[in-house]
Every structure is written in structure tokens, then in C-alpha cells.
C-alpha positions in Angstrom: 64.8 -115.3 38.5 64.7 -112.1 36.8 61.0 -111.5 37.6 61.7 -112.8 40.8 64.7 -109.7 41.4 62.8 -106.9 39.4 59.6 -107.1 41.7 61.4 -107.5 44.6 64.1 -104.2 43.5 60.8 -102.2 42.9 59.1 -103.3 46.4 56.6 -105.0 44.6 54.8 -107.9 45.5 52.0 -109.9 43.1 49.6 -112.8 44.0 50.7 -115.6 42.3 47.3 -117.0 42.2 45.7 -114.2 40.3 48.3 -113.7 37.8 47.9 -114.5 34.2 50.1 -114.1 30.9 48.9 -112.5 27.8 50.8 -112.8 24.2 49.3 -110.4 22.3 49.2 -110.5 18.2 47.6 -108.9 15.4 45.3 -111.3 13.0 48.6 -110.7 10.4 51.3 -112.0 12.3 50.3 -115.9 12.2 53.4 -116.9 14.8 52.0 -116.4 18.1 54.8 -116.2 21.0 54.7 -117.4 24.6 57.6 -117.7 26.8 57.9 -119.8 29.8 57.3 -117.3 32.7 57.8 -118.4 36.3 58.1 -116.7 39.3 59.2 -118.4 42.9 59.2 -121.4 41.0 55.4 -121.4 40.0 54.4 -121.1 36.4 52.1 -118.5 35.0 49.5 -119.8 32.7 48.8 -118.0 29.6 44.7 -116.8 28.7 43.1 -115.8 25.7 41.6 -113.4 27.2 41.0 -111.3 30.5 38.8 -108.7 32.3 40.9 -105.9 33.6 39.0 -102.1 34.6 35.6 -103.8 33.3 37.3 -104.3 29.9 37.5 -107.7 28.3 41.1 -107.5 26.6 41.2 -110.7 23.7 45.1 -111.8 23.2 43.9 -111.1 19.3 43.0 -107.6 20.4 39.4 -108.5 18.9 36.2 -107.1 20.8 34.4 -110.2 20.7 34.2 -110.8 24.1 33.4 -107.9 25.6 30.6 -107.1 22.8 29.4 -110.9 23.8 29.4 -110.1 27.3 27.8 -106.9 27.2 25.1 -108.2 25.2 24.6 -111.2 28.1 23.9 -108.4 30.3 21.6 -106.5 28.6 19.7 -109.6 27.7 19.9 -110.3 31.5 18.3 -107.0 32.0 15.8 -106.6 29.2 14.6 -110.0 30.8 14.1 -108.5 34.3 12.3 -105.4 33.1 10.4 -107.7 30.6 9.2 -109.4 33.7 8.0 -106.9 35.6 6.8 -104.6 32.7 2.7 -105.0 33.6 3.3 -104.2 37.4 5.2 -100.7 36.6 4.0 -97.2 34.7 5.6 -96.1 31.8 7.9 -93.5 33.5 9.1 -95.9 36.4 10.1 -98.2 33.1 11.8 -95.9 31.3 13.6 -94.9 35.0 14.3 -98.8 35.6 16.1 -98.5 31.9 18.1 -95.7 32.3 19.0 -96.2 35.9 20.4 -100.0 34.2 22.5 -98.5 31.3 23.9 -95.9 32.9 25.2 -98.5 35.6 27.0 -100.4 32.9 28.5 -96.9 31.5 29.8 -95.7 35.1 31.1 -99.5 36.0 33.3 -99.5 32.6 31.5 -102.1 30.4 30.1 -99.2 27.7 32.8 -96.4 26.2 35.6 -97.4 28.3 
């Protein structure tokens, strides 16, 4: 009910369906905490782990999941430019890399 006041004092409204919890802990605090949260009578699950701004945030506040997903999609792209590697020059390769990395950099998933 609490929840339920604040957002509605603050003119706030949230999609139920999209909303997650997150506990976060260190690797020394052993006791991991997670409160029952409801709002409008609908519980909100708990994750391990979620993507928010292109950043994988780990309820252990690890980087294990970003790192693995960042290295699916370079694998991903490596694989594509591995493909077509005979049919292109050297310099529209090294363009195809760049042009690649420096999506990933401007979308978040590098240096964020």
C-alpha cells in the first residue's frame, strides 16, 4: 500500500509487467535480503540480474554477465566478417570492424 500511495503522491505511474526487484549484496555479506513487494495487489518477482542503459547489472554486482554478453556479440560479429572476409578488400574490412565496435561503444555495451 505504501508503494501503491508514494507513486501515486509523485504522479508516477509504472508498468506492472516490466517491473523487476533487485536485492543487491556484496560476495561478504552471505544473508541475502528480499522483501515481499507488491503493488495493486500484484507481486514483483525478484532477478538476478537485469539490462538497464545497455548495462547488465548482477544482484552480486559481478560483471559476469555483461563481459559474457559482450563477448556473444563480438563472437556474433567476428563470425559475420569471418564470412564474408574473401568477398571484401582489406580497407572495407577494417571499415566493417570499426564501424561494428564503435556501435557497441555508442549503444552503451563498452565503457559505459
Amino acid at each position: 500500500m505504501k508503494l501503491e500511495y508514494w507513486f501515486q503522491n509523485n504522479n508516477l505511474m509504472i508498468n506492472i509487467e516490466k517491473t523487476i526487484a533487485m536485492s543487491y549484496r556484496t560476495t561478504q555479506n552471505k544473508f541475502l535480503m528480499r522483501p515481499k513487494i507488491s503493488y495493486k495487489n500484484t507481486d514483483i518477482s525478484y532477478k538476478l540480474n537485469t539490462k538497464i542503459l545497455g548495462i547488465y547489472i548482477a544482484e552480486n554486482l559481478k560483471w559476469t554477465t555483461h563481459i559474457n554478453t559482450l563477448r556473444l556479440q563480438f563472437c556474433k560479429m567476428r563470425y559475420i566478417i569471418k564470412s564474408v572476409e574473401e568477398l571484401l578488400r582489406s580497407g572495407l574490412k577494417r571499415c566493417l570492424h570499426q564501424s561494428k565496435f564503435e556501435l557497441l561503444v555508442r549503444n552503451g555495451m563498452i565503457f559505459s
